[in-house]
C-alpha positions, 0 to 999 in steps of 0.5 A, a space after each residue: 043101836 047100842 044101850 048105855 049101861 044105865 039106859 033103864 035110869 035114864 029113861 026113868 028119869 023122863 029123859 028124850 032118847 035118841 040115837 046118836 053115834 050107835 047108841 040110845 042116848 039121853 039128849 035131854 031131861 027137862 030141857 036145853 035152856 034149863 040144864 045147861 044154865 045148871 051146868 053155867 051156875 051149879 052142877 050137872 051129870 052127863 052120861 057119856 058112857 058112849 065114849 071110846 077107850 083103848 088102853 095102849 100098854 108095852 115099852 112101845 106104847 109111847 112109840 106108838 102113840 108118837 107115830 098116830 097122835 098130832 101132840 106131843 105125848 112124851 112130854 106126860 108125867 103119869 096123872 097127866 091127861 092131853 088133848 090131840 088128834 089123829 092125822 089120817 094121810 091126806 091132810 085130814 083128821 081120823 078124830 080127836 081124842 084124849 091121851 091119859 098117861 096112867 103108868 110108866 109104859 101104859 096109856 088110856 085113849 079116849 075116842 069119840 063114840 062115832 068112831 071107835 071102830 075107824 080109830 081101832 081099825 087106824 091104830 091097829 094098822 100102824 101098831 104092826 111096826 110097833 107091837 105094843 098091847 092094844 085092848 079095846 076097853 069101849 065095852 066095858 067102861 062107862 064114863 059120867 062128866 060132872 060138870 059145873 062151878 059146884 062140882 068139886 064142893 059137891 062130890 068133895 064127900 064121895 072121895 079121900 082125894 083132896 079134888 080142890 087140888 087136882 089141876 086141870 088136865 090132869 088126873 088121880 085114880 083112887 076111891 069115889 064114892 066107896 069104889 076103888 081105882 076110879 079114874 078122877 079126871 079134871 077135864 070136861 067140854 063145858 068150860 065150867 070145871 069139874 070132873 070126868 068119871 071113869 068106872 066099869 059098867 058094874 059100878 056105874 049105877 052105884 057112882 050114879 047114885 051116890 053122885 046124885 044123893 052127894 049133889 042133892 042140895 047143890 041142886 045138882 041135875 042129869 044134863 043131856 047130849 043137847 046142852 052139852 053141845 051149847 055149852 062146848 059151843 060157848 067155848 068154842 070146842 070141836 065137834 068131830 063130825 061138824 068141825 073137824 073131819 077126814 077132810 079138815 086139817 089140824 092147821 085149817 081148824 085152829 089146831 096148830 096147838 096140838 100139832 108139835 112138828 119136833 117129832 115124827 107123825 103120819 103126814 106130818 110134813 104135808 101139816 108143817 108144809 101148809 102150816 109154813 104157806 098158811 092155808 087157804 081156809 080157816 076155822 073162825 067163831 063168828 057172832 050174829 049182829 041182829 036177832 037169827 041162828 046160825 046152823 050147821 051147813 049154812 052158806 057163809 058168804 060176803 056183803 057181795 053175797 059170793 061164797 066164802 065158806 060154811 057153818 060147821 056149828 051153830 046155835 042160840 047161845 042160852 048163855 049170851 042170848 045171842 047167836 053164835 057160830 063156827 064155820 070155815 071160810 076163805 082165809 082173808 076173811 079169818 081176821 077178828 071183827 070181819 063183817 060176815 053173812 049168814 045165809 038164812 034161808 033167803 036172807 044174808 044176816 050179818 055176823 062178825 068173826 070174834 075171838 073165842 071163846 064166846 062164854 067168858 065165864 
């Protein structure tokens, strides 16, 4: 198991550790419900130093990152950041990412921990038709996600930018907290705003700091790994691993918005082809009608208690007090409002296939 760079910080804050994606990770401090009620209604600081980082650089680096990623980066102006995936060759998904365009010729990937290794080993296999400069960053940054309404008015102190006005999904690299050429990135997965800070493992502890002093009378508090995962829940985002994987389409999972078939990308006439026959499953958001908590990897069937599919992602939403869900199902049951059933344990609880995302803010 890997350590974070403030793994000491973290376990002095009383946080619960676990190992998650190779590394110690903190999975949560005072609790689930309380921190991520902090990140609904203030602020609160994720440690995700776990996360990936290529930066792909050359006058083929766009080539490249056409070839291997579903979206269309082409169409990023420098400051712009993208979500996408990497299709593998058999209808599946390598992972999702993020593509932040930082210069003319230059690009910062940003992986799931699980999965820097497959994906370094992917992308170094298709760069030798393109020969663009790969470097595997992984090891040396560390990355903080403030998160929450609060967020911008609390860290406002810690830098020269105007953060108000960066848009979302885009970004600025500047000063933060005393330390130059720190990439500020409006993105997150909590859907409640603020910002995603990327800084060497030297500084981290210096921005920890601070970032906590600067939100001290926000109320602002760590959040661990558990409420991140409520809280993209809520809103509905992919979990690589329960939601998307090797063997889940782009199409199949609700991704059709990232995957843009006016270029040329690995396996991209079997997606447009299923795309046109419309696939045979579907990635729905589905409510539980009485009290009960769907998890993953639970039977979904219908009222004749045949199988029609499996939850991917589940969980008793702190936000709405109710159980909610993710999980694929045979395509003629993908429509808004279509009765469902959970099987929990020896029981068909009843659900209903709603619109995302569940947390409307």
């Amino acid at each position: 198991m890997k350590n974070i760079a403030l793994h000491e910080v973290h376990e002095g804050l009383g946080a619960k550790m676990v190992p998650f994606a190779g590394f110690n990770m903190p999975v949560q401090y005072e609790g689930v419900t309380i921190e991520h009620h902090t990140v609904r209604e203030s602020v609160g600081v994720f440690d995700v130093s776990h996360m990936g980082e290529f930066l792909v650089e050359g006058e083929n680096a766009l080539a490249l990152i056409q070839k291997v990623t579903s979206n269309d980066a082409s169409k990023l102006a420098i400051g712009d950041a993208q979500y996408s995936c990497f299709p593998n060759e058999t209808g599946g998904i390598v992972d999702d990412l993020i593509c932040y365009r930082i210069k003319e010729n230059t690009y910062l990937l940003v992986v799931n921990a699980s999965n820097i290794d497959k994906d370094w080993d992917w992308i170094s296999t298709y760069n030798k038709d393109f020969g663009a400069s790969l470097r595997n960053l992984s090891d040396e940054y560390s990355l903080l996600a403030i998160q929450g309404p609060k967020a911008v008015e609390a860290m406002q102190s810690l830098s020269s930018l105007d953060l108000a006005a960066i848009p979302f999904y885009k970004f600025k690299v500047g000063d933060f907290a005393g330390i130059e050429h720190v990439i500020i990135s409006a993105t997150g997965y909590t859907g409640s705003g603020g910002f995603e800070i990327y800084c060497k493992n030297s500084e981290v502890k210096h921005i920890w700091d601070a970032v906590f002093e600067a939100g001290k009378s926000f109320g602002i508090k760590p959040i661990g790994l558990a409420a991140r995962d409520t809280l993209r829940l809520e809103m509905g985002y992919c979990l690589y691993g329960n939601d998307i994987d090797d063997t889940t389409s782009p199409i199949e999972a609700g991704l059709g918005w990232i995957t843009k078939f006016t270029k040329d990308f690995v396996n991209h006439e079997a997606l447009a082809k299923q795309k046109a026959d419309k696939p045979t499953r579907k990635l729905v958001a589905f409510e539980m009608v009485e009290k009960s908590i769907p998890r993953h990897d639970y039977e979904i069937v219908d009222a004749n208690g045949n199988i029609i599919g499996k939850v991917t992602s589940g969980t008793m939403s702190p936000s709405l007090g109710k159980g909610i869900g993710m999980g694929y199902v045979s395509s003629e049951f993908s429509n808004l409002d279509t009765e469902i059933f959970v099987q929990i344990r020896k029981k068909a609880m009843p659900a209903k296939v709603v619109k995302l995302p569940f947390y409307k803010g």
